[in-house]
ZAPA-636222 format. One record per atom (N, C-alpha, C): atom name; residue in three letters; x, y, z. Coordinates in Angstrom, 3 decimals. Layout:
  atom  type        px        py        pz
    CA   ALA         X         Y         Z
...
# end
This chain:
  atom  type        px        py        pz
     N   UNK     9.245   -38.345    80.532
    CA   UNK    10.009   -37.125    80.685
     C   UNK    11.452   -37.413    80.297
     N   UNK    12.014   -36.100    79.375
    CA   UNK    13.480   -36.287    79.316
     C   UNK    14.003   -35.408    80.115
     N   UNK    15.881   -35.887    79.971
    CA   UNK    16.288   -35.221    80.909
     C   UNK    17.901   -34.975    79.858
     N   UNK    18.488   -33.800    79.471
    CA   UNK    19.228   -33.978    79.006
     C   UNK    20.740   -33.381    80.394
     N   UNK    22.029   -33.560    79.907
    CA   UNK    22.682   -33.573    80.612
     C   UNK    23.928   -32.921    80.219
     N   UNK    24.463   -31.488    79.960
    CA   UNK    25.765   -31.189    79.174
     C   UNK    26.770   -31.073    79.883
     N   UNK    28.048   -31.542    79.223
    CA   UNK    29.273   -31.110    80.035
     C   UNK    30.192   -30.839    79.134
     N   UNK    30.657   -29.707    79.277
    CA   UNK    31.883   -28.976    78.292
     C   UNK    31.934   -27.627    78.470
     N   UNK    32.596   -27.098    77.357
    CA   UNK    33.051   -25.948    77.540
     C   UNK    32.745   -24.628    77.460
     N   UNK    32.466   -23.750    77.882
    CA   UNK    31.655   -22.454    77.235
     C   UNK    32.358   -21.599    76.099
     N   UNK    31.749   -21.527    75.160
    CA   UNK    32.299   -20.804    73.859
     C   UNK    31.974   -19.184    74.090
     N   UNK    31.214   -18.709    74.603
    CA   UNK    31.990   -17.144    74.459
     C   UNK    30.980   -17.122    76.009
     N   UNK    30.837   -15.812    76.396
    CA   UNK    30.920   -15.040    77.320
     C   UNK    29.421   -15.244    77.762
     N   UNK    28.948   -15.358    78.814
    CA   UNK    27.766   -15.161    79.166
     C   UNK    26.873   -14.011    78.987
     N   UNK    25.630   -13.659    78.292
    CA   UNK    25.110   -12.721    78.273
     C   UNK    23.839   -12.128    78.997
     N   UNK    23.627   -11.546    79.585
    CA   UNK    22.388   -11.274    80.751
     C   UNK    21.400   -10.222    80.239
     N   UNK    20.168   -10.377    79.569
    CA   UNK    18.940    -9.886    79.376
     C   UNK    17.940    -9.703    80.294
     N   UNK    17.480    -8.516    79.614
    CA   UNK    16.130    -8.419    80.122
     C   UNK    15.020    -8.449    79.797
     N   UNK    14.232    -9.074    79.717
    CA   UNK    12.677    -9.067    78.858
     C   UNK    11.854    -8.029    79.017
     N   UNK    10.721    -7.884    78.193
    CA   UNK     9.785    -6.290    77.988
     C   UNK     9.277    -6.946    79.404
     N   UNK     8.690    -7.809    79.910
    CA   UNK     7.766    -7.865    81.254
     C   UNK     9.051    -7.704    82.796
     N   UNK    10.201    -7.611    82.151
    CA   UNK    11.203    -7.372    83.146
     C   UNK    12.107    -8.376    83.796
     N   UNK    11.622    -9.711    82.983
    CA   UNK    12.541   -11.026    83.753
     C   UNK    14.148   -11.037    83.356
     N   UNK    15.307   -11.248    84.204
    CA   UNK    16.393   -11.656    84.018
     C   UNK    16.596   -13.068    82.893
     N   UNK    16.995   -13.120    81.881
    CA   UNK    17.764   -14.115    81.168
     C   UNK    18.995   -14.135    80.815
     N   UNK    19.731   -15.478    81.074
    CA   UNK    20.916   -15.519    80.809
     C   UNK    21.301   -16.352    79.673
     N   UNK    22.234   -16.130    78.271
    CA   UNK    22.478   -16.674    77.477
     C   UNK    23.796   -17.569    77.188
     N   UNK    24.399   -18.330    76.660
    CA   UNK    25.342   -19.073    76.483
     C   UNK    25.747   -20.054    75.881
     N   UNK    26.177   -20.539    75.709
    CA   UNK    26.894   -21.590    74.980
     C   UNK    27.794   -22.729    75.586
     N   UNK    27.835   -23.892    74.860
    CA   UNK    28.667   -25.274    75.530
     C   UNK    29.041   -25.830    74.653
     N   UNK    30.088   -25.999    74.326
    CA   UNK    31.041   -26.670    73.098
     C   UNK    30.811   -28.592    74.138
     N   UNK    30.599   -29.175    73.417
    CA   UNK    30.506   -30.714    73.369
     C   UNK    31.672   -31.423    72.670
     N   UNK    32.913   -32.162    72.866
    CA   UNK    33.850   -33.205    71.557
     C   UNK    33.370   -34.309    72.313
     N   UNK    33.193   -35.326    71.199
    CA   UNK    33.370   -36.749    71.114
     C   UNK    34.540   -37.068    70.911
     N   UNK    35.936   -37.758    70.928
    CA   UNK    37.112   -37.962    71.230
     C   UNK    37.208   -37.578    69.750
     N   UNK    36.774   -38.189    68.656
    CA   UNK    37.747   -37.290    67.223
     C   UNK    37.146   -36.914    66.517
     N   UNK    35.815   -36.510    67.057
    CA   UNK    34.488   -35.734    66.285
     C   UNK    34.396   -34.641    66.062
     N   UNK    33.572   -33.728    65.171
    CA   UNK    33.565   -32.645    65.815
     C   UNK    32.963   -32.038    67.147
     N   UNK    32.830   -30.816    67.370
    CA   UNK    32.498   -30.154    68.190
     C   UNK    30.806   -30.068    68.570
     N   UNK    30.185   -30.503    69.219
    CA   UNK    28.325   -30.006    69.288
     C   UNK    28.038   -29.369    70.146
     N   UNK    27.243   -27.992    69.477
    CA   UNK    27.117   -26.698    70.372
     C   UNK    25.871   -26.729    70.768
     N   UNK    25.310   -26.335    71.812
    CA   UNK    24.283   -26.205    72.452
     C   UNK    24.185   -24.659    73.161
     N   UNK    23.131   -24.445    72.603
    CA   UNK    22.392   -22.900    72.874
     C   UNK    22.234   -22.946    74.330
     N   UNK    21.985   -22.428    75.392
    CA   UNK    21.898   -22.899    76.566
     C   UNK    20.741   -21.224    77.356
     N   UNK    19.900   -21.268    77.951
    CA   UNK    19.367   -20.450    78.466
     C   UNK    18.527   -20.422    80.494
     N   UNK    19.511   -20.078    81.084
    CA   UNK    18.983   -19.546    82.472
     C   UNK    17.834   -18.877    82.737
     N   UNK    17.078   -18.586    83.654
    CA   UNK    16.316   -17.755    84.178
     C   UNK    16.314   -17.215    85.617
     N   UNK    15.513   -15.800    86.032
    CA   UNK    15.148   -15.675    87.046
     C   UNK    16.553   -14.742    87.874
     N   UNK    16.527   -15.411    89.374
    CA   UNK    17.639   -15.059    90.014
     C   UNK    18.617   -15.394    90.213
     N   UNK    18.822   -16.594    90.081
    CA   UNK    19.922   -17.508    89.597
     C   UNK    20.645   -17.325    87.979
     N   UNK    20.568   -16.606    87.407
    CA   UNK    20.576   -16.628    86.052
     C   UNK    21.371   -15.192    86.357
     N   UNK    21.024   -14.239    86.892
    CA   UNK    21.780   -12.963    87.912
     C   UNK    22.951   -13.599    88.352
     N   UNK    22.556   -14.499    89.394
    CA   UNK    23.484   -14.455    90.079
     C   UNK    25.089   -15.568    89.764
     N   UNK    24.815   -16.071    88.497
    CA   UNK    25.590   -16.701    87.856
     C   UNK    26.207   -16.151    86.603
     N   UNK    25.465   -15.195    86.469
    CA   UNK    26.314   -14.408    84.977
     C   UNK    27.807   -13.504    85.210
     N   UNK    28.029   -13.758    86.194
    CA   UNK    29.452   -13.003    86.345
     C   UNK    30.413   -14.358    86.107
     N   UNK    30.106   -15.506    86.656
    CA   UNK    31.262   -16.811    86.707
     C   UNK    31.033   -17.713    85.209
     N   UNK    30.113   -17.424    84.309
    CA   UNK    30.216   -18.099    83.008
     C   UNK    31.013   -17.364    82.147
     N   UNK    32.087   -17.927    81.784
    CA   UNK    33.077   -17.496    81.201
     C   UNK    33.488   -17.931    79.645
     N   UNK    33.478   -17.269    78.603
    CA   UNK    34.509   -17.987    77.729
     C   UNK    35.247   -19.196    78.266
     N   UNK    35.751   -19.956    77.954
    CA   UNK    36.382   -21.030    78.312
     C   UNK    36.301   -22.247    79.414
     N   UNK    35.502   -21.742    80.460
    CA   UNK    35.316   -22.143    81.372
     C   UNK    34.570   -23.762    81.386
     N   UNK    34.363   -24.364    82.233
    CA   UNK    33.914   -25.830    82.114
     C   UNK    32.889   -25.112    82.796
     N   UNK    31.487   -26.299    82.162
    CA   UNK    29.777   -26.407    83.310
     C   UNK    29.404   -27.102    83.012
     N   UNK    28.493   -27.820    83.379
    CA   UNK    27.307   -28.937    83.601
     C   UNK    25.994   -28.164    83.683
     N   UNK    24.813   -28.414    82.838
    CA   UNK    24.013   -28.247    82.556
     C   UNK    23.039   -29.248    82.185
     N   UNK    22.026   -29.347    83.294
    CA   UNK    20.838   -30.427    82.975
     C   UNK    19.744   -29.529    82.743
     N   UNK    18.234   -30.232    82.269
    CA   UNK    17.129   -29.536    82.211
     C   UNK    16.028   -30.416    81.157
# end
């Protein structure tokens, strides 16, 4: 089993969906630098009720940590 681990920055705004069977998804983004690298973006996707209840505090700019 892997386990990956992100930490950086969020590039735009959190977005909160709904699927045809009715589930909450949350969308986003995480800007990654290596000290004089570029930038590596990672697609990032929530679920459920937690994914609700976190889409108001993911922000443009904001710092998160993201495992999975």
């Amino acid at each position: 089993m892997n386990l990956l681990l992100i930490a950086g920055g969020v590039g735009k705004d959190a977005e909160l969906r709904t699927t045809q069977n009715g589930k909450k998804v949350l969308g986003f983004s995480v800007g990654v630098s290596a000290r004089d690298k570029e930038t590596t973006w990672f697609d990032c996707s929530m679920w459920g009720e937690r994914a609700e209840k976190l889409a108001p505090y993911i922000k443009k700019g904001g710092k998160v940590t993201v495992s999975g």
